[in-house]
C-alpha positions in Angstrom: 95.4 -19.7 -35.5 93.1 -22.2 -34.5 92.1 -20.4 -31.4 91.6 -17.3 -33.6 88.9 -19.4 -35.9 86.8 -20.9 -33.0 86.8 -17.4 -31.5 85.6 -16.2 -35.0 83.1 -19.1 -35.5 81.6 -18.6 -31.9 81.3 -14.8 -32.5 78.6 -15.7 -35.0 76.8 -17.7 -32.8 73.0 -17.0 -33.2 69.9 -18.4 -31.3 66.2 -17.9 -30.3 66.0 -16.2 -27.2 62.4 -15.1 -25.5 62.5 -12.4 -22.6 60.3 -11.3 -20.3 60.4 -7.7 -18.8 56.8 -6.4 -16.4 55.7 -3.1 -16.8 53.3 -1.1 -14.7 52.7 -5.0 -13.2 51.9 -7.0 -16.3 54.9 -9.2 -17.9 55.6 -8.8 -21.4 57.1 -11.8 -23.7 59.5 -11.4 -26.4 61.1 -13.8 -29.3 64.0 -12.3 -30.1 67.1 -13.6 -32.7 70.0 -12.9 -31.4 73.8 -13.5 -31.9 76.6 -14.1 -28.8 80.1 -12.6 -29.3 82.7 -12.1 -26.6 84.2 -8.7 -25.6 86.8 -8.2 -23.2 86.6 -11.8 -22.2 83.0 -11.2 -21.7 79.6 -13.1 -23.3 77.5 -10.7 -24.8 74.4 -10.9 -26.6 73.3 -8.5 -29.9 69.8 -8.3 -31.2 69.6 -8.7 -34.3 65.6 -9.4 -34.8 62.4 -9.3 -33.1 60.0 -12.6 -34.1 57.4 -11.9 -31.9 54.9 -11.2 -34.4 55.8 -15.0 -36.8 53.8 -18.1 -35.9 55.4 -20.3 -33.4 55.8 -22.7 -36.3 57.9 -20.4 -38.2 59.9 -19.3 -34.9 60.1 -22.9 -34.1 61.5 -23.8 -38.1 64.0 -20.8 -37.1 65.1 -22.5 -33.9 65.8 -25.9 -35.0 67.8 -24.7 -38.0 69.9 -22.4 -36.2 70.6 -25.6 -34.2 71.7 -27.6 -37.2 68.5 -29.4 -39.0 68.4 -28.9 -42.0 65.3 -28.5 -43.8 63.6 -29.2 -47.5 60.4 -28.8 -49.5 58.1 -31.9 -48.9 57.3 -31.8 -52.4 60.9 -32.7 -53.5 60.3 -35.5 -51.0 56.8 -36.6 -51.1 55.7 -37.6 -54.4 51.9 -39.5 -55.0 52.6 -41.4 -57.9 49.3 -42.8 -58.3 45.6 -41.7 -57.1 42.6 -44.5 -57.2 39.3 -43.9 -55.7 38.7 -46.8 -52.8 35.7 -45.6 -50.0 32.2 -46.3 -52.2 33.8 -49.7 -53.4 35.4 -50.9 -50.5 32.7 -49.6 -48.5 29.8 -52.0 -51.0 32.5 -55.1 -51.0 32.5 -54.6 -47.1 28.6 -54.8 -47.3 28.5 -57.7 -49.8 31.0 -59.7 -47.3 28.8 -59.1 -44.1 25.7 -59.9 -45.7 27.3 -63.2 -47.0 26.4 -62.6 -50.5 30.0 -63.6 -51.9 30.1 -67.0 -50.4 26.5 -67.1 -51.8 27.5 -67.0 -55.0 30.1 -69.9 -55.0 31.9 -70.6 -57.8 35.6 -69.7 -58.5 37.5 -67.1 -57.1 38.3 -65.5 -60.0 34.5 -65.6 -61.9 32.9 -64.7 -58.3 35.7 -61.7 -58.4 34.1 -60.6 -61.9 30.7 -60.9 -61.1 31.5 -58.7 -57.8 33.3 -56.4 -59.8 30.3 -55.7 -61.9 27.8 -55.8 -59.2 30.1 -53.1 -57.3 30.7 -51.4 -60.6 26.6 -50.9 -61.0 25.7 -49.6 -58.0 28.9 -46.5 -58.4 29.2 -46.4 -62.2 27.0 -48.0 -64.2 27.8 -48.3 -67.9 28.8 -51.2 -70.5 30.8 -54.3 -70.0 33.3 -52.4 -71.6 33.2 -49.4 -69.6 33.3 -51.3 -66.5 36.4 -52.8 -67.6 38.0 -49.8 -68.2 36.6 -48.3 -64.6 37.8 -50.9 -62.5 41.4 -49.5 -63.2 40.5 -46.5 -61.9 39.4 -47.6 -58.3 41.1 -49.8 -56.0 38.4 -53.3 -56.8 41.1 -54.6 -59.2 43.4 -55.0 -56.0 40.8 -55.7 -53.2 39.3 -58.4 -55.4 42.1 -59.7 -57.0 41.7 -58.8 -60.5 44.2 -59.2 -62.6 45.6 -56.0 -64.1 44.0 -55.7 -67.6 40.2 -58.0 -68.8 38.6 -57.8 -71.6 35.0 -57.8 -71.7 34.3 -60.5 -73.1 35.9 -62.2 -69.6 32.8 -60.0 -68.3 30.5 -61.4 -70.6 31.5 -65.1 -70.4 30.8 -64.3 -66.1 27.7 -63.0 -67.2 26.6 -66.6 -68.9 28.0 -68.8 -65.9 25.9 -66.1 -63.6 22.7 -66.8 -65.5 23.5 -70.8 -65.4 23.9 -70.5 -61.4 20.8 -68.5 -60.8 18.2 -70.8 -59.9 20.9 -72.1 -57.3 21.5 -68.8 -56.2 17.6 -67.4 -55.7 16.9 -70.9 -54.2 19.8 -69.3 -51.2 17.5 -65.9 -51.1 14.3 -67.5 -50.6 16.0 -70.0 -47.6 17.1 -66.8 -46.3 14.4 -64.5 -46.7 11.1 -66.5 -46.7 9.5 -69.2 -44.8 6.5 -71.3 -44.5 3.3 -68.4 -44.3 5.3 -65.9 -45.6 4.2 -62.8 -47.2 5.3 -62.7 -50.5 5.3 -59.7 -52.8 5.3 -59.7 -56.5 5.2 -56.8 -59.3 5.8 -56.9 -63.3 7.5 -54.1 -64.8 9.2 -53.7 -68.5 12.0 -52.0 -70.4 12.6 -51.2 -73.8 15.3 -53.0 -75.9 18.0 -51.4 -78.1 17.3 -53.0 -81.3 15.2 -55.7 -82.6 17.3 -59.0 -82.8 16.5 -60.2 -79.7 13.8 -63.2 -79.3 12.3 -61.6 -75.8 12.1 -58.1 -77.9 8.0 -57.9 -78.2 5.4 -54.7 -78.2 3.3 -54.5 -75.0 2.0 -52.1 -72.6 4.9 -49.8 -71.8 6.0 -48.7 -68.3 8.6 -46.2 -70.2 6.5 -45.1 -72.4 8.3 -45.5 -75.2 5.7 -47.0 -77.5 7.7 -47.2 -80.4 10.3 -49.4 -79.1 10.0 -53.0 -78.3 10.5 -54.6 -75.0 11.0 -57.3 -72.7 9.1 -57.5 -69.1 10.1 -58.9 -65.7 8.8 -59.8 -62.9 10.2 -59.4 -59.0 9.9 -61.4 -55.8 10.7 -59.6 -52.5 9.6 -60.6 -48.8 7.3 -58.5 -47.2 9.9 -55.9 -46.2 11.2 -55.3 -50.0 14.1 -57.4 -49.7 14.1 -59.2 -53.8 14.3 -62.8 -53.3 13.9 -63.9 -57.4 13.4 -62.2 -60.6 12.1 -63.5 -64.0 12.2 -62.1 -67.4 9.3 -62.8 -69.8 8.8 -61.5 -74.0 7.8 -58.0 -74.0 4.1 -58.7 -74.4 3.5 -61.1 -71.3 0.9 -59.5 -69.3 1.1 -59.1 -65.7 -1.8 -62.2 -64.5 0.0 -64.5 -66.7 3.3 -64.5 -65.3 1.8 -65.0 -61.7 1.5 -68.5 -62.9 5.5 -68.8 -63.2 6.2 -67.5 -59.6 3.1 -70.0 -57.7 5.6 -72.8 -59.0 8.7 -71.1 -58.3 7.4 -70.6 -54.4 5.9 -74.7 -54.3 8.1 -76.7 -56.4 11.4 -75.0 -56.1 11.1 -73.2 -52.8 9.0 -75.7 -51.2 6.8 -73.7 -49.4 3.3 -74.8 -49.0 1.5 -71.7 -47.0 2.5 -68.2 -48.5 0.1 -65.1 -48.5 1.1 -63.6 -52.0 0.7 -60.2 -52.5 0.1 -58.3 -55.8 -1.4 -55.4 -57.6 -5.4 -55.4 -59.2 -4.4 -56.0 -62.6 -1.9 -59.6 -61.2 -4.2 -61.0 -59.0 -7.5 -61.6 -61.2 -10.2 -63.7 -60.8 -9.1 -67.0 -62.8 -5.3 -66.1 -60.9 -7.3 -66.6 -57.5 -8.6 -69.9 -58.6 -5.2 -71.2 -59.2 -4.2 -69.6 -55.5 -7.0 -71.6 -54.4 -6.3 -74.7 -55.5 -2.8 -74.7 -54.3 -3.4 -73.2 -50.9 -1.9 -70.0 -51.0 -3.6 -67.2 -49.4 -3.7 -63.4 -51.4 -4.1 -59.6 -51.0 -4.8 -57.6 -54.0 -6.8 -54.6 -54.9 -10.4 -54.1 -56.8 -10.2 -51.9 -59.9 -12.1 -48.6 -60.0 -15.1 -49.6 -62.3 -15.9 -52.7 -59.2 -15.4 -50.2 -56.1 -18.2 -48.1 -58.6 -20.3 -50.7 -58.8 -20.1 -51.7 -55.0 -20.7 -48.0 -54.5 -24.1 -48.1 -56.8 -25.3 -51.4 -55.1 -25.0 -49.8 -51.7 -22.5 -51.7 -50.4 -21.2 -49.2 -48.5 -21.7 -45.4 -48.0 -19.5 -42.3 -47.9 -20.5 -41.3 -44.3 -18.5 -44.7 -43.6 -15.3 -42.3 -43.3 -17.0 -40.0 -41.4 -15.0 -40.5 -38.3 -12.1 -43.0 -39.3 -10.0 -44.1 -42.8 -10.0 -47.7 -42.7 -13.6 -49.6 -42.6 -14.7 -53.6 -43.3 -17.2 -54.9 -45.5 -18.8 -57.9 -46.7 -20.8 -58.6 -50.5 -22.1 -61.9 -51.5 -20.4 -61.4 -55.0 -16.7 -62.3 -53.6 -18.2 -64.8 -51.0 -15.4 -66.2 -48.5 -13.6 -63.1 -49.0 -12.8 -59.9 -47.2 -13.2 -56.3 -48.3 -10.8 -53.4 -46.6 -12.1 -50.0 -47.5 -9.6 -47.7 -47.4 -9.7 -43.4 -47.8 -6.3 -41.5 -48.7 -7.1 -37.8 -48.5 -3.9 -36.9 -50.1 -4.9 -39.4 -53.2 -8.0 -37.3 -53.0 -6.4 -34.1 -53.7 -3.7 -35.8 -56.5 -6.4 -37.1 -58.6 -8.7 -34.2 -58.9 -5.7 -32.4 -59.8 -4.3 -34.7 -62.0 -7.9 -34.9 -63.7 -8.4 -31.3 -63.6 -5.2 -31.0 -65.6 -5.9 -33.4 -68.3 -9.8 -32.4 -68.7 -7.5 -28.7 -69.6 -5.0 -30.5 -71.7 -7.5 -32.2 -73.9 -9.4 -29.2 -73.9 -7.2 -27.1 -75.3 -6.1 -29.7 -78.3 -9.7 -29.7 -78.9 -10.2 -26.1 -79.6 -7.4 -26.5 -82.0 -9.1 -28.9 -84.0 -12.2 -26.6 -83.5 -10.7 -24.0 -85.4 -9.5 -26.0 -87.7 -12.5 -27.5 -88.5 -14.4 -24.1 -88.2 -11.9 -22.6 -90.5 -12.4 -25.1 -93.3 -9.1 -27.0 -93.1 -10.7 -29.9 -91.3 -13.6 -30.3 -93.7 -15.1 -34.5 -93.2 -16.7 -36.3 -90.2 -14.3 -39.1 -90.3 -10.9 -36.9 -90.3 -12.2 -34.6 -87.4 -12.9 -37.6 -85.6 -9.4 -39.4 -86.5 -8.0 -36.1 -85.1 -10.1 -36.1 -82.1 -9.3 -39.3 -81.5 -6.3 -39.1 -81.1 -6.5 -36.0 -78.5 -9.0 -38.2 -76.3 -6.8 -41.3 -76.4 -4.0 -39.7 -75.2 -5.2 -37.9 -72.0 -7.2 -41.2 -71.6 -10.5 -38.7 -71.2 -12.7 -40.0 -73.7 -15.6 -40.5 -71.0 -15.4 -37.2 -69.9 -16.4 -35.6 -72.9 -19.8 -35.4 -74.8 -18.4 -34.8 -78.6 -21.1 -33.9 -81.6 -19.1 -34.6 -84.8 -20.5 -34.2 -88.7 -19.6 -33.0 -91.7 -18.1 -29.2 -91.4 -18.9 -29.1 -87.7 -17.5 -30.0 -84.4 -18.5 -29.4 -80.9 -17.0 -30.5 -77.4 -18.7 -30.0 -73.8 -17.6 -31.8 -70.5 -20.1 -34.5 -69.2 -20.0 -32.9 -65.4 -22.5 -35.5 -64.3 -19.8 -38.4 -65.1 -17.1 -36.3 -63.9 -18.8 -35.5 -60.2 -19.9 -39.1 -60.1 -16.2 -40.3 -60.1 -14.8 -37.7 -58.5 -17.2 -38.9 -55.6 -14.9 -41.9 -54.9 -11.6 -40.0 -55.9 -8.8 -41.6 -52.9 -11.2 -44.5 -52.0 -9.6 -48.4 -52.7 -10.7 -51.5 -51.6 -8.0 -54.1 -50.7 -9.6 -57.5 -51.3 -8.1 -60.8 -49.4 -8.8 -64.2 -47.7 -6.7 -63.9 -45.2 -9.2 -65.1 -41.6 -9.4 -61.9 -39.2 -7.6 -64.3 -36.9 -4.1 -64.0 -38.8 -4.4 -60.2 -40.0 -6.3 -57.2 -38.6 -8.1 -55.0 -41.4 -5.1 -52.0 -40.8 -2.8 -55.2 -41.4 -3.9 -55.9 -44.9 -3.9 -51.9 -45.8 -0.5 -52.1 -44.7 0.5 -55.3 -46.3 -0.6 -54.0 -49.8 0.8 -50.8 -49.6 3.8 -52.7 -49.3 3.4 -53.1 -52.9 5.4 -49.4 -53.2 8.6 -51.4 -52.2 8.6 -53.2 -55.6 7.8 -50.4 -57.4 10.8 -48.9 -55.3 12.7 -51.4 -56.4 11.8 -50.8 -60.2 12.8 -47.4 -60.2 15.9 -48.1 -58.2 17.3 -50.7 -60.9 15.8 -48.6 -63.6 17.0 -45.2 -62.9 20.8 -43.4 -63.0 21.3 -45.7 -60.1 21.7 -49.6 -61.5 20.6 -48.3 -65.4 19.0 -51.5 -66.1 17.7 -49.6 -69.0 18.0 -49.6 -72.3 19.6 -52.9 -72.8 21.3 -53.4 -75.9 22.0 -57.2 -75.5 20.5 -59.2 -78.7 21.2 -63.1 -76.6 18.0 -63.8 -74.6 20.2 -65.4 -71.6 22.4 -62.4 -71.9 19.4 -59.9 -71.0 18.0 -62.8 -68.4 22.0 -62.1 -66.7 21.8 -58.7 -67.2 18.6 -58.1 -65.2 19.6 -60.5 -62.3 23.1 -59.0 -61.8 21.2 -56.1 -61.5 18.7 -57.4 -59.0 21.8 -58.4 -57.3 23.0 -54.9 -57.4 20.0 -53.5 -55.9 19.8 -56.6 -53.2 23.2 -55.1 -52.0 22.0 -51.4 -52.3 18.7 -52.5 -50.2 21.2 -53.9 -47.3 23.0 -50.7 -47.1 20.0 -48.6 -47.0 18.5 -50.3 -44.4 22.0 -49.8 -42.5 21.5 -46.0 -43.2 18.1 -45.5 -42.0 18.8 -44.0 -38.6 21.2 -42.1 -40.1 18.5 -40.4 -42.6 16.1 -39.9 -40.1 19.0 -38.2 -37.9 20.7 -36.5 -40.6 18.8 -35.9 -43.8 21.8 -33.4 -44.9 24.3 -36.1 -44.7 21.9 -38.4 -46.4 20.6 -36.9 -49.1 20.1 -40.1 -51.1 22.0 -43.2 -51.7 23.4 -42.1 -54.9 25.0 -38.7 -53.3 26.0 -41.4 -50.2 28.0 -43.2 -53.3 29.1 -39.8 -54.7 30.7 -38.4 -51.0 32.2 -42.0 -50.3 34.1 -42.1 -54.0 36.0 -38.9 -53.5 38.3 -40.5 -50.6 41.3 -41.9 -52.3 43.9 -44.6 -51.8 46.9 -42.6 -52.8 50.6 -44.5 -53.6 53.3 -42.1 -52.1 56.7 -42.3 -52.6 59.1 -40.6 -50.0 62.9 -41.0 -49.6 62.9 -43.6 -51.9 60.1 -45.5 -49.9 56.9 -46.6 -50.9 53.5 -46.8 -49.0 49.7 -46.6 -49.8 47.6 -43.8 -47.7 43.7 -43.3 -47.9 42.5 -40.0 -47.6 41.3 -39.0 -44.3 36.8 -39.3 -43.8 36.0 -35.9 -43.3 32.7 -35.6 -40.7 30.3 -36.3 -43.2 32.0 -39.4 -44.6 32.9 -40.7 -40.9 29.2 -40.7 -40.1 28.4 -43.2 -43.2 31.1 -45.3 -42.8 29.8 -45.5 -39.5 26.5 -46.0 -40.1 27.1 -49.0 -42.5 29.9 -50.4 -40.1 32.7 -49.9 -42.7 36.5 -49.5 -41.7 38.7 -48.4 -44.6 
């Protein structure tokens, strides 16, 4: 009986067999599924499929079960129970920990944890200190820093205060790192409306975000000459911009000790009472002249057009800034922007003129001092008031363009004149062109903390230290962002597709994922494989996940 059963169980033997047979001399392959069975005492074989046409994974599936393995769906196995997105934040913490910044910032583990929490948080998802509480337990910075589980914000806020309290120590660090003794030193003011009213810096000046109707606060940034910030200061809303150079000549002395810098800032910062002061306390400076002294130099015959005749860049001397050197410089593509910038505006303000024209010439504008109310405001706006000759009196109104004013500005449209006492000796002319047009870096700067990026604006904090924390955790931010640019530079110039900028560099990097897995009642973590374009950044900043 036994015999009878093996000789049963064996007649149902199947396998994978492949064949080969040649005809007409090529050789032919076949993957056949067949079954053995015995007849007459003899091993025989019985087709019972051809698999030639499945994929060898399949055939291959086939042959291992036939041989006993037995086989079921990964996902009844494999089971992610939890999906957090880990490459843009562990790629910035990464950053933060080669460039030193966290053992910069002291402190305790857990408050330097929040504070590089937040400074993670506003470079990938900027929001409130709510929000970012509420983020962090979506990415894997609770874990890497050592977060606990669940923080309120006002843990956030209270970091925020001892962060304010430590800054002085902390920009004292940056300027040891990133200046010394002759330094070039550059310096900007910007502003930034405030949300609300409560708050002591909130003041009306000259807005930057032209949002007139709001009040604001101002600040001003340090960076070294290559755009690295070193120091930022927040002033009321009305400070202007030569005042608060005042603040950053005793920063760099008294608290940075340095007794030679060339500081370098923008025509309205550097004025003529602001150089005194550089003067007397030994600094050299590069600024700019404003338009209505590069006119006058112009009319006095200082220098002549036919000066750029054969180059861009030309030297000159006047005995009204005695000791001092004057860089004439001629951007043809600042030509070209502000005749068509001024070409537009001369056609904006014409065309709200003809409106109050008709107005006026249909009787619904009727006195002298309502159609000039009206026209005032028209020429106020498209600041164009001196292009214009206007004829206003009761009942009538009449507008022409002054094309003598116009062609004899437009004559000097893309020429500035950078102004400095640096000797020849320490800086070539081409030097202090490029030295001031390092200026762009700070405005850089602005935009990067202002915009989608950092969102340093609007600010809704009433305390004044709160807003003072606010705008150096996001000068932080940006410090961190201006590392890992730099790191991606060759990588730009190689591969502007993979680039793009360093917000879609944030956006590719947060879509790789550190995913919990459970399988065969195991548990492991696994982070989603870089695909090319990822590989390359990671790469580029020196980042292993």
């Amino acid at each position: 009986m036994s015999n009878m059963n093996a000789m049963k169980t064996h007649s149902k033997a199947m396998h994978v067999a492949i064949t080969n047979r040649t005809y007409k001399g090529k050789t032919y392959s076949s993957t056949l599924l067949r079954q053995t069975y015995r007849e007459d005492g003899k091993v025989k074989h019985r087709t019972l499929a051809n698999l030639s046409a499945l994929p060898e994974d399949v055939v291959d599936i086939i042959r291992r079960a036939l041989k006993g393995e037995a086989f079921i769906s990964a996902t009844d196995v494999l089971k992610i129970t939890s999906s957090k997105s880990h490459g843009a934040v562990c790629a910035i913490l990464s950053v933060i920990r080669k460039i030193g910044l966290d053992k910069m910032l002291g402190g305790d583990a857990l408050w330097r944890s929040i504070v590089l929490g937040m400074m993670t948080a506003r470079l990938v998802e900027p929001g409130s200190k709510r929000f970012t509480a509420a983020y962090w337990q979506q990415t894997t910075l609770g874990s890497l820093l050592s977060l606990p589980e669940s923080i309120s914000p006002n843990a956030l806020y209270e970091a925020m205060d001892t962060l304010f309290a430590r800054q002085s120590i902390l920009e004292k660090k940056l300027a040891k790192k990133h200046l010394e003794e002759g330094a070039l030193v550059l310096y900007d003011l910007s502003s930034s409306y405030l949300e609300g009213t409560h708050c002591p810096l909130a003041a009306f000046g000259y807005s930057r975000d032209k949002k007139r109707s709001k009040k604001q606060f101002t600040y001003g940034l340090m960076t070294n000459k290559d755009g690295c910030p070193v120091a930022v200061e927040v002033f009321p809303g009305n400070r202007t911009d030569a005042k608060t150079l005042e603040d950053q000549m005793t920063r760099l002395r008294e608290k940075y000790g340095l007794r030679r810098v060339v500081l370098v800032g923008d025509r309205g910062m550097i004025t003529k009472t602001r150089i005194i002061d550089l003067k007397n306390v030994g600094y050299d400076w590069i600024t700019a002249l404003r338009a209505r002294d590069i006119q006058h130099l112009y009319e006095d015959g200082a220098f002549q057009l036919s000066l750029f005749d054969e180059r861009d860049v030309a030297e000159i001397e006047h005995p009204d800034y005695e000791g001092e050197r004057l860089v004439l410089n001629r951007n043809p593509l600042m030509t070209e922007e502000r005749r068509r910038n001024r070409q537009d505006l001369l056609l904006a303000t014409e065309r709200n003129l003809e409106k109050i024209r008709v107005r006026v010439e249909t009787g619904k504008l009727v006195t002298a001092d309502k159609i000039g109310l009206a026209v005032g405001k028209v020429i106020d706006k498209h600041k164009m008031a001196k292009h214009f000759i206007l004829e206003i009196s009761d009942g009538t109104f009449q507008y022409r363009r002054d094309e003598a004013r116009i062609e004899k500005e437009s004559r000097l449209d893309g020429i500035y004149i950078v102004r400095t006492d640096v000797p020849h000796e320490e800086m070539s002319m081409d030097e202090v062109v490029k030295t001031y047009k390092g200026l762009q870096q700070v405005e850089q700067a602005f935009r990067n903390m202002k915009s989608l990026q950092l969102e340093l604006r609007p600010v809704f904090h009433r305390l004044e230290d709160r807003v003072r924390a606010h705008v150096f955790l996001c000068m932080l931010a940006y410090y961190v962002q201006w590392h890992m640019v730099r790191s991606l530079r060759t990588l730009k110039e190689q591969d502007a597709e993979t680039y793009g900028s360093f917000r879609l560099v944030m956006e590719r990097l947060k879509s790789l994922q550190r995913n919990t897995v459970e399988c065969a009642g195991k548990t492991f973590e696994q982070v989603t494989q870089p695909d090319a374009y990822q590989q390359k950044i990671l790469d580029a900043l020196g980042v292993v996940l």
